[in-house]
C-alpha positions in Angstrom: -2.3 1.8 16.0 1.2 -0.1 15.7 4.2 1.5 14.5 3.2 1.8 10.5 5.9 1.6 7.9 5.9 0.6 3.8 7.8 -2.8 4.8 5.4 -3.7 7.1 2.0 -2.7 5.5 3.6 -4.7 2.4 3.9 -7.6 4.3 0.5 -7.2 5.5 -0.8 -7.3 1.9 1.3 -9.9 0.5 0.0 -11.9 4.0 -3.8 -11.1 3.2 -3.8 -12.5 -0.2 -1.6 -15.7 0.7 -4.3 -16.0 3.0 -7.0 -16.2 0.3 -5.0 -18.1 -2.3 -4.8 -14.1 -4.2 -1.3 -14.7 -5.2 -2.3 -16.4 -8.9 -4.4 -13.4 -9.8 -1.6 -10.5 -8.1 0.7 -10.3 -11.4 2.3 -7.1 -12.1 -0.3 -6.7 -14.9 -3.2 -7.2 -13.2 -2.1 -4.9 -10.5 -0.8 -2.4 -12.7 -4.8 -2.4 -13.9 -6.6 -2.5 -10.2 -4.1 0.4 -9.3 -5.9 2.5 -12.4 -9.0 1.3 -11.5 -9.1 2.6 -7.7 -6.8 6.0 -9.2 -10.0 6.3 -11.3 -12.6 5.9 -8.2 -11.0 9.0 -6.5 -11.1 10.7 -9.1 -14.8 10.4 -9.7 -14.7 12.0 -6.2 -14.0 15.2 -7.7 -14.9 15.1 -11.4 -17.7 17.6 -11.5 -16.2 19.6 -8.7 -15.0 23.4 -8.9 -11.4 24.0 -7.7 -12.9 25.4 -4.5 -15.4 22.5 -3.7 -12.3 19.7 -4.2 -10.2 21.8 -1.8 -12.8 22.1 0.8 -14.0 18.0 -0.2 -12.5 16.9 3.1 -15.2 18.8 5.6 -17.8 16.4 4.3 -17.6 13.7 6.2 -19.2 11.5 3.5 -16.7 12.7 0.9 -13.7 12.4 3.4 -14.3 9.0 4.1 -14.9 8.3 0.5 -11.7 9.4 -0.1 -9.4 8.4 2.8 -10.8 4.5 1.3 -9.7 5.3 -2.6 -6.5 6.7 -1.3 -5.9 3.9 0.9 -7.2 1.4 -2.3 -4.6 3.2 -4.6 -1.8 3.2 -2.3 -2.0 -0.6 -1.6 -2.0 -1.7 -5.3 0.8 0.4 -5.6 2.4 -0.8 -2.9 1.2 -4.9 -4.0 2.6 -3.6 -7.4 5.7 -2.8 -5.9 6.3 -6.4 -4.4 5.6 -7.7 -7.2 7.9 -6.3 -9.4 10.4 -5.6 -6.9 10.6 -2.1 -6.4 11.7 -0.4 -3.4 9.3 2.8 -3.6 10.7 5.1 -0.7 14.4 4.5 -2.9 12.1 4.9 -6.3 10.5 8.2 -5.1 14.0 9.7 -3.7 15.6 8.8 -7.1 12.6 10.8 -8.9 13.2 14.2 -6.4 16.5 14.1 -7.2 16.3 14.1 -11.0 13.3 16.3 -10.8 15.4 19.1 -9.2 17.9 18.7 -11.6 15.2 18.8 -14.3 13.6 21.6 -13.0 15.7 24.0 -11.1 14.5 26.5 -9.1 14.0 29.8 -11.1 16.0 32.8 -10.0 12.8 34.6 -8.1 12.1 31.3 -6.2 16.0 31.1 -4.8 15.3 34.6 -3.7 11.6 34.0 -1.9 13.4 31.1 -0.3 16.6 33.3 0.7 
């Protein structure tokens, strides 16, 4: 497999539905509701399933391929949601860390498990 990176596999996306004259139907809005609509396939996945069962999902080989193709679904209207409206999401995600550790410090038992 090629060298894989977001800019690329965007590109790819953007190029597939060019391809297919997509573009008219790929607003922000109707990505936004694809993007829910995959989320909501995987979770189906695991609905009904005990916390043990969903952490063990992957060793069944129908379940793990069910879910490597949602995950994959999700992550490319996100990413075709992204192009859309312009958002960088490796920059988006580092912002969000960062002012999720300042939200949420570590407590003073987890600075001394970490040393």
């Amino acid at each position: 497999m090629e060298d894989l990176d977001i800019a690329t596999l965007q590109k790819r996306l953007v190029d597939f539905a060019a391809a297919r004259d997509w573009e008219r139907f790929h607003t922000p809005k109707n990505l936004a509701m694809a993007l829910m609509v995959e989320a909501s396939e995987l979770a189906e996945i695991f609905q009904w399933l005990t916390p043990e069962q969903s952490a063990d999902v992957m060793s069944d080989p129908e379940k793990a391929f069910r879910v490597r193709d949602e995950v994959a679904d999700v992550l490319a209207y996100l990413l075709q949601l992204a192009s859309a409206c312009e958002v960088d999401v490796l920059a988006a995600l580092a912002d969000k860390i960062e002012r999720n550790e300042l939200r949420f410090p570590m407590g003073r038992e987890e600075r001394k498990a970490r040393g």
